[in-house]
Each structure stands twice: as structure tokens, then as C-alpha cells.
C-alpha positions in Angstrom: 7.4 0.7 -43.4 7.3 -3.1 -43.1 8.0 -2.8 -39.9 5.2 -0.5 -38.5 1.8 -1.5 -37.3 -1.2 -0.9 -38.1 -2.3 2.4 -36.1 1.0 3.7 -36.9 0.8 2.7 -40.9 -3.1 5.2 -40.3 -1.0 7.7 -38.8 1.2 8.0 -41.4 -1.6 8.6 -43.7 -3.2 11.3 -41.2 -5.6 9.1 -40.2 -7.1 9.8 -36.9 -7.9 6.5 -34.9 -11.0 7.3 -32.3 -10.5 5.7 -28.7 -13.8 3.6 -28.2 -15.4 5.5 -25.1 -16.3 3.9 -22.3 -19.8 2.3 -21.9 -21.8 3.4 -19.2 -24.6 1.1 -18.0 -28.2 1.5 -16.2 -29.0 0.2 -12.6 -31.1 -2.6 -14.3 -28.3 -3.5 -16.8 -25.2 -3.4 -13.9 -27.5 -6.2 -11.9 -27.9 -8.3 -14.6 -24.0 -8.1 -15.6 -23.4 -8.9 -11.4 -25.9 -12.0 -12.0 -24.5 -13.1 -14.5 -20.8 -13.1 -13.3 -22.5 -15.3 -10.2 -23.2 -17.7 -13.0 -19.2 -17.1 -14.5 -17.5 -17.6 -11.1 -19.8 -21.2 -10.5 -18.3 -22.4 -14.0 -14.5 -21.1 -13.4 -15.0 -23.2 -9.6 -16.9 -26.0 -11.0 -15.8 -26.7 -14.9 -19.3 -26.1 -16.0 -22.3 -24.8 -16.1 -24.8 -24.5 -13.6 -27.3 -27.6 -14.1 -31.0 -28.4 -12.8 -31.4 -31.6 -10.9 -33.2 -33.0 -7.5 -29.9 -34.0 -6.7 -27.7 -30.5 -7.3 -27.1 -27.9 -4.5 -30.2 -25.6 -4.3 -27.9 -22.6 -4.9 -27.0 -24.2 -8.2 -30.2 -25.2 -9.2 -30.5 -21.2 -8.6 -28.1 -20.3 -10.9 -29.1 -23.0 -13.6 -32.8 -21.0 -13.2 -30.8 -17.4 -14.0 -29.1 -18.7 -16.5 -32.4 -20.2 -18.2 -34.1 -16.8 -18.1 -30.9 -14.7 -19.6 -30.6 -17.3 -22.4 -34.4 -16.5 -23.1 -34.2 -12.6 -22.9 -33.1 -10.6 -25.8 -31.8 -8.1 -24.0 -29.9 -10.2 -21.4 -28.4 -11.8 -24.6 -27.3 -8.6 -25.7 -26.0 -6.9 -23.0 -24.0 -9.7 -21.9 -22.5 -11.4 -25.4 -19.4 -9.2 -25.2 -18.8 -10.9 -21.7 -19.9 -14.2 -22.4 -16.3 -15.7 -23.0 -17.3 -19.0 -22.0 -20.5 -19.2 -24.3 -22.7 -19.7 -21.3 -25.3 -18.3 -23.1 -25.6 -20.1 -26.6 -25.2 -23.5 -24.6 -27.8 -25.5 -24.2 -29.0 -27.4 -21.0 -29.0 -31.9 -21.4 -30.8 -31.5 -18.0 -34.7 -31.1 -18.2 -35.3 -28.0 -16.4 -37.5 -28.3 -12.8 -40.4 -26.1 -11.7 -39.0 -23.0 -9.3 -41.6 -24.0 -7.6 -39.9 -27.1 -6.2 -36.8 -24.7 -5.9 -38.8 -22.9 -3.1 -38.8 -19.3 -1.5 -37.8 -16.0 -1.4 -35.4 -16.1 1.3 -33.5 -18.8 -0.9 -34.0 -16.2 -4.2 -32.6 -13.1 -1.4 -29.5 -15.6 -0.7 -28.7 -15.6 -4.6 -29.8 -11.2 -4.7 -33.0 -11.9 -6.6 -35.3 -10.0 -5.1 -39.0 -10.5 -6.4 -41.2 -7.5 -5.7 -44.4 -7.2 -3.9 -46.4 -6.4 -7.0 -44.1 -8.2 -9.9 -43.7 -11.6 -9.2 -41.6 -12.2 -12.6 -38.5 -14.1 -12.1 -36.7 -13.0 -15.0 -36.4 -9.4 -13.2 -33.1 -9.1 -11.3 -33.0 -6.4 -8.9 -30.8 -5.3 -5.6 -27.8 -7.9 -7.0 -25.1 -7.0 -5.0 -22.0 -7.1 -7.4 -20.3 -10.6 -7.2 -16.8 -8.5 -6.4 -18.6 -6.5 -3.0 -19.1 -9.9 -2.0 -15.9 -11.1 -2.9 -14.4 -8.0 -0.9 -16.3 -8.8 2.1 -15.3 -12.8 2.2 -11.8 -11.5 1.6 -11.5 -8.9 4.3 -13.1 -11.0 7.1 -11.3 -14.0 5.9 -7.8 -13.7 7.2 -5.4 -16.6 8.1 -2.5 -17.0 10.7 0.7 -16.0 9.0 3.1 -18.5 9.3 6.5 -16.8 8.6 5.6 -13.9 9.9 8.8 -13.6 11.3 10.0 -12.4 8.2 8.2 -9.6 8.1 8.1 -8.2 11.9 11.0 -6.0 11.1 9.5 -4.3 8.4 6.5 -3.3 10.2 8.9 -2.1 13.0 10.8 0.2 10.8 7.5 1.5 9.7 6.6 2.4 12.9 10.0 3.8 14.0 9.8 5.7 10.4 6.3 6.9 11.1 7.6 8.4 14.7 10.4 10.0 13.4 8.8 11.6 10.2 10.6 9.7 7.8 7.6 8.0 6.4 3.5 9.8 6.2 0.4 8.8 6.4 -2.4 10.0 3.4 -6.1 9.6 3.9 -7.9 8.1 0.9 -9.8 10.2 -1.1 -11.3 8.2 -4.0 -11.8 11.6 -6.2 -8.1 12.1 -6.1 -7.6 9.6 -8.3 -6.0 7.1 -6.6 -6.0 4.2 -9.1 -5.5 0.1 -8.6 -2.4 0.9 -10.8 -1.3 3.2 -8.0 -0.8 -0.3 -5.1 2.2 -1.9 -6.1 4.3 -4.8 -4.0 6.3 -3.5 -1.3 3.6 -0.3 0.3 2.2 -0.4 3.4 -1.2 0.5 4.2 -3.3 0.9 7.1 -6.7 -0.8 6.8 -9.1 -1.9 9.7 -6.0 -0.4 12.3 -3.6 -2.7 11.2 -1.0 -1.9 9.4 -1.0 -4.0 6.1 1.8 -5.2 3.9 1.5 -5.5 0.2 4.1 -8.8 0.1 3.4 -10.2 -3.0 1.5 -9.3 -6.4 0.5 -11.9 -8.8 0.0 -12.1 -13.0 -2.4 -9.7 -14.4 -5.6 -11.2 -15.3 -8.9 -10.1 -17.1 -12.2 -10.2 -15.0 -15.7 -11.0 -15.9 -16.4 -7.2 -16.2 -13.1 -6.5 -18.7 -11.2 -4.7 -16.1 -7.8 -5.6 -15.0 -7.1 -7.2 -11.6 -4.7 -9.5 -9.8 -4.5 -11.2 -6.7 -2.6 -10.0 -3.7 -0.6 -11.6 -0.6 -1.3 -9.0 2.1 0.1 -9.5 5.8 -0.9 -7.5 8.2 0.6 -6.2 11.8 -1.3 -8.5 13.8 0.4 -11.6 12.4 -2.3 -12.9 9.7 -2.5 -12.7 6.2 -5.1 -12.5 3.0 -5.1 -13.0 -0.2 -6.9 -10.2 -1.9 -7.9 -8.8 -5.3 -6.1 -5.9 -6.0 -9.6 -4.1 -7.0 -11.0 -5.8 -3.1 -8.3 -4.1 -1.7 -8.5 -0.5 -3.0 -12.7 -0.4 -2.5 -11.6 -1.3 1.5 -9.4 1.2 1.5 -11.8 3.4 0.2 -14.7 2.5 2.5 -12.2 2.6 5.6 -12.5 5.9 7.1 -9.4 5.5 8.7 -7.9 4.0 5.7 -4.2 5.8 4.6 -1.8 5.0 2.5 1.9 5.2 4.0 4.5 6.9 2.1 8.3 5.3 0.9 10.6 6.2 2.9 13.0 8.4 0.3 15.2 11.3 1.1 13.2 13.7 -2.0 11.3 15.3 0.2 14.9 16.5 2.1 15.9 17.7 -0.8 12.8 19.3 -2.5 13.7 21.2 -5.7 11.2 23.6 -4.8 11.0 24.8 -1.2 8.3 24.3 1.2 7.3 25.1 4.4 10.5 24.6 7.2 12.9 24.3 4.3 16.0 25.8 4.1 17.9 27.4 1.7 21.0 26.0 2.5 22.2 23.5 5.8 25.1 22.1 7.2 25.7 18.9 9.2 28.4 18.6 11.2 30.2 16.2 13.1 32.0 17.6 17.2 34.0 15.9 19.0 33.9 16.9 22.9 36.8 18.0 24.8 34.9 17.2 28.3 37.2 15.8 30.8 34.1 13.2 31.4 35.3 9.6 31.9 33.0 8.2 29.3 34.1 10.8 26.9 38.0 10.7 27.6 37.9 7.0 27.3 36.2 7.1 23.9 36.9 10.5 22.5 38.3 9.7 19.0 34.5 7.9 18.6 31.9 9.6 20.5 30.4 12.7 18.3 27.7 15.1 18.2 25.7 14.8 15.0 23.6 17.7 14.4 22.2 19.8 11.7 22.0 23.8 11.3 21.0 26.5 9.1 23.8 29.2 9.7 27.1 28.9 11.3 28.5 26.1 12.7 31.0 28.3 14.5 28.3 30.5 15.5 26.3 27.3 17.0 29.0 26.2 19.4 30.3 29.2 20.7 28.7 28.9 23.8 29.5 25.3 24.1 30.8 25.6 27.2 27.9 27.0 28.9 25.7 24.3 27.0 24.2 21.6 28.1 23.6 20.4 25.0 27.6 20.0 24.2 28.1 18.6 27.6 29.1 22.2 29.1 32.4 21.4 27.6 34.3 23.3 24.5 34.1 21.1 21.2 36.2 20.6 18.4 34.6 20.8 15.1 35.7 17.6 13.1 33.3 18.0 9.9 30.9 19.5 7.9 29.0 18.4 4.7 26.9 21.7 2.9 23.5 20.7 1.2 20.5 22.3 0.4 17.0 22.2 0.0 17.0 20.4 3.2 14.4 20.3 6.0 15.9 20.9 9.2 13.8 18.8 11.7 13.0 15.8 9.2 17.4 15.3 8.7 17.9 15.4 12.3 15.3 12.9 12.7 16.7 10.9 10.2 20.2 11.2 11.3 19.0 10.3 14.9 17.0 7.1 13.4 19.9 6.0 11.8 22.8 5.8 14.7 20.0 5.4 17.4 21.1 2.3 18.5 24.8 4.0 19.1 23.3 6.3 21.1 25.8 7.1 24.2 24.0 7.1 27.2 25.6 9.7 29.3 24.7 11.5 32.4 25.9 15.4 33.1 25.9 16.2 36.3 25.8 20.5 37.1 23.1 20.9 39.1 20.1 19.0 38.0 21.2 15.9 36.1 21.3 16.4 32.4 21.4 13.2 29.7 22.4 14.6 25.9 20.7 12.7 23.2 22.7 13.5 20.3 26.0 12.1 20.9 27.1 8.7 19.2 29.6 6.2 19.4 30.2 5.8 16.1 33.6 6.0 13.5 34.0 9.2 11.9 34.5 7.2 8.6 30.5 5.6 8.7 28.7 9.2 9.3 30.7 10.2 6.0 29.4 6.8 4.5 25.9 7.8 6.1 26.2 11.6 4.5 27.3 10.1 1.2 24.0 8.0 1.3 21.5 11.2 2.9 22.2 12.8 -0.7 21.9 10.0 -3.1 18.4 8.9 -1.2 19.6 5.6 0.0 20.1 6.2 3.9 17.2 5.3 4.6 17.5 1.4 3.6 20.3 1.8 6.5 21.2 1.6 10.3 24.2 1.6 12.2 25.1 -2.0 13.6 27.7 -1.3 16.8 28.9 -4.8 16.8 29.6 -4.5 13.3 30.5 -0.5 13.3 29.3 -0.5 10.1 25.7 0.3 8.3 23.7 -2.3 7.6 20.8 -3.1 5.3 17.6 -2.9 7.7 
């Protein structure tokens, strides 16, 4: 029992613990909470406080005014204790105080978001405050740097793009009522944001903000060769606001192998591996290498037994060197796959009958690497894979 904590020690005792509920908050009361973290972010830049003085910025001198008029409001001073982990409020100003009147005008009040009525000329009332973090959001977005290594990460943004042709990878559009949470963007997704494809590279410590919730900051790279570093909560509201905005899906096997079936799945598959018995010079040359890859739904035997009447197996008779059963499998995203995988082995042939005909699904590849590729289609790893001919081997891409 020593070893239990509290809320476990109440359970014991059948004590039911209530979950405090989340507080909701008035227009009025969410712009003085965004004025008031204007007043946090000046001390976290600066050290301190916001102070009067001739000789202070005029935006400061701002600040030092709105936090005069919180301290003095009973209701400022209660809404915003619980956030007030800097004691901004109870500390008092060394600095006489100067008239607003030498601060000067509205449009230096509008560049702050105090907006003073035509009929209420009361400073102390803070209305149309845009929230520090839609501000933070905009900087952030517009504010995009030259990436220097970007070298690095041009492959990965090719292999998107190759994944996103071939079906491999998805686009989703953002719909905020979905649920899609700041928990949900993680290091390593892509994104596309403002048409540009956009990297989640790195994602730092876990920090509180002003308002309680949880953020972090982000190293996003996008397509285009720059960069930003973003709050994780900047980055989901432009995601949100994009209309355009989708979030691109990992690129796993599962949806090959769906437990449940779904539109174009099949109950059961089988990819096999011909080799050609075409008296072509390519082929003869290469034959214990060059193979037809494919994937279908009923017989193999029944699928090439018009071979040599088919274009597609080089109107030549084929010899059937192996098949690998699964199921669950969709047809036309395998193939793709497959093809993705041993594109660059490719054989570039030309059939002459006729019209010229070029077959796209034969590869110069070792028998023993598309077993090593199958092996890796059902435990979900393929796709971290292509086929290196210089190396005739599968390599990380």
C-alpha cells in the first residue's frame, strides 16, 4: 500500500476523484487573457517587466500602461492570477508612471489591439485583441529562411512525390471537427501547407504556454528549400485555415493487407515471378535475370496461357519461376508498389510485331532480391526500400 499514490490510495476506498472541467471564457475575458500574455512574452524576451519612461520604446511604455490598469481591476486580477506565473501582477512599478497622454494616439493603441470605442473612451477596456499566438502564427508562417542543408532532405520529398504518384502514400484534407489534435503531428510527416510540401524534421521539449496548454517548437522544411521554426499549435491552426491544407499519409503496407476488406480488395492474390523464353537478344543475353513481376487474383497458369499471343509477355511462351500467396491485398496498389520498388531496374526493351511495343513490367533483377522484396511486402517494411542495380541489392531509400 506504501507504494500507491494518492488517487489510487481514494480508489481503493471507493472514492470517486472528479476531473476539474474545463473553463470556458467570455469574449471580454479571452482579450484580456491575449493582453495580458503581450505583457508575458515582453518579460520572457526582455527579463522584466514592461516599465514607463521618456526614454523606453513606445510599445513598451504601451504594455507598462496595460499592465497598470490590470493590476488596478479586480477582475483583471482575478481572471488572470492562475496565469500570472511570473507575479506580473502583485509587482510594483520603481518607475513613476507618465500621462497616456504623452504616449499618444489611437493608431499606436490599434498597433498594441486596444481598440478604444467611439463612445467609451476608457482605457482600461480591451477589446478586438487579436490572440498573441494568431500573431505569432502569422510572423511564423511568413517568416521562412533559406535551408541550408537542404540537401539532406531532397530525397525525402522525392520519394513523397514518387509515393504520392504511385498510391503508396494519400493525401487527407483537414477537417478541424474530426478531431485532428496537436498530439496527432509528430516528427517525421509530411504535410502540405501554402502548396509546398512541408517536412516535420525536428520536434522539440514540451513546454507549458501562457494559456496552460501544451506546445513545442518545430523545425519544418519545406519543398521549396526554406525552413521555419514553428509552434506546434502555429502549425496545426495553418493547417486548418489552409484550404488546401492535407495531411500525407506513412507510407505502410496495412492498407495492402486490410483485416477487413474494402473496395478493390481481394480475397486472396498471388505474385509471381516469369522468366521469358523469347529468342530476343536482350532477353537471351540476360535470361537467368530479366523477370516479369506481376500480381493476380486467380490463376497464374490461367494468366499466361496466351503468352504467346501477348504483348504483354513479349509474344513469347514464359516459364513460371515463383509465386508467393497473400491476402487481403489490393491489386493495383501492390503492383504499384512492386513497380516503385525495381523501377530503376526497369528493362527497357522494344518488341517489334507490327507496331512497336515497349513492356513495362520486366526487370533485371536476381531472383533472390524479389524474394527479399516479398519477404519485406508482408512484414510492412518494403516500403523503406529500392532496388540499387549497381549494388543488385535493396537499399535503404
Amino acid at each position: 500500500m506504501a507504494d500507491l499514490s494518492d488517487d489510487e490510495l481514494l480508489a481503493e476506498l471507493g472514492v470517486a476523484i472528479e476531473q476539474p472541467k474545463a473553463r470556458t471564457y467570455t469574449p471580454r475575458e479571452e482579450r484580456i487573457i491575449a493582453g495580458f500574455e503581450d505583457i508575458v512574452r515582453f518579460h520572457e524576451e526582455h527579463g522584466r517587466p514592461p516599465q514607463h519612461g521618456e526614454d523606453r520604446d513606445i510599445f513598451e511604455r504601451l504594455y507598462a500602461v496595460r499592465l497598470d490598469r490590470l493590476r488596478e481591476l479586480d477582475e483583471c486580477r482575478d481572471l488572470l492570477t492562475p496565469l500570472d506565473t511570473l507575479g506580473l501582477l502583485n509587482t510594483a512599478q520603481t518607475v513613476a508612471p507618465v500621462s497616456v497622454e504623452d504616449i499618444d494616439d489611437d493608431a499606436l493603441l490599434a498597433e498594441l489591439g486596444i481598440s478604444v470605442e467611439p463612445d467609451d473612451d476608457d482605457i482600461r477596456v480591451l477589446r478586438h485583441v487579436p490572440s498573441a499566438d494568431e500573431r505569432r502564427a502569422a510572423e511564423e508562417i511568413a517568416n521562412r529562411e533559406k535551408c541550408q542543408d537542404f540537401s539532406r532532405f531532397k530525397p525525402l520529398f522525392e520519394q513523397v512525390e514518387r509515393d504520392l504518384e504511385t498510391g503508396v502514400r494519400t493525401t487527407r484534407p483537414f477537417v478541424k471537427d474530426a478531431g485532428f489534435l496537436k498530439s496527432d503531428i509528430t516528427k517525421g510527416q509530411f504535410f502540405i501547407l501554402g502548396g509546398q510540401i512541408a517536412y516535420v524534421a525536428d520536434f522539440g521539449e514540451s513546454f507549458r504556454a501562457p494559456n496552460g496548454e501544451t506546445d513545442a517548437r518545430l523545425r519544418v522544411v519545406y519543398s521549396n528549400a526554406t525552413e521555419s521554426n514553428l509552434l506546434l499549435r502555429s502549425l496545426q491552426r495553418a493547417l486548418y485555415k489552409d484550404e488546401a491544407g492535407r495531411r500525407i499519409t506513412e507510407s505502410e503496407a496495412g492498407p495492402l493487407f486490410a483485416a477487413a476488406a474494402e473496395d478493390g480488395d481481394l480475397e486472396s492474390g498471388t505474385i509471381y515471378v516469369l522468366r521469358s523464353k523469347s529468342d530476343h537478344p536482350t532477353i537471351a543475353a540476360h535470361r537467368d535475370l530479366i523477370h516479369k513481376i506481376g500480381v493476380t487474383g486467380g490463376s497464374v497458369e490461367a494468366r499466361i496461357s496466351n503468352a504467346a499471343r501477348d504483348a504483354t509477355y513479349l509474344f513469347a511462351d514464359v516459364e513460371v519461376i515463383a509465386t508467393y500467396s497473400l491476402y487481403n491485398i489490393n491489386r493495383a496498389k501492390l503492383e504499384a508498389l512492386i513497380h516503385r520498388v525495381f523501377a530503376t531496374a526497369q528493362v527497357d526493351l522494344t518488341i517489334q510485331l507490327g507496331s512497336p511495343v515497349k513492356p513495362r513490367e520486366w526487370f533485371l533483377a536476381p531472383l533472390a532480391v524479389i524474394d527479399e522484396a516479398v519477404a519485406r511486402i508482408r512484414d510492412g517494411t518494403i516500403t523503406n526500400y529500392v532496388y540499387d542495380p549497381k549494388q543488385a541489392a535493396l537499399v535503404v531509400c
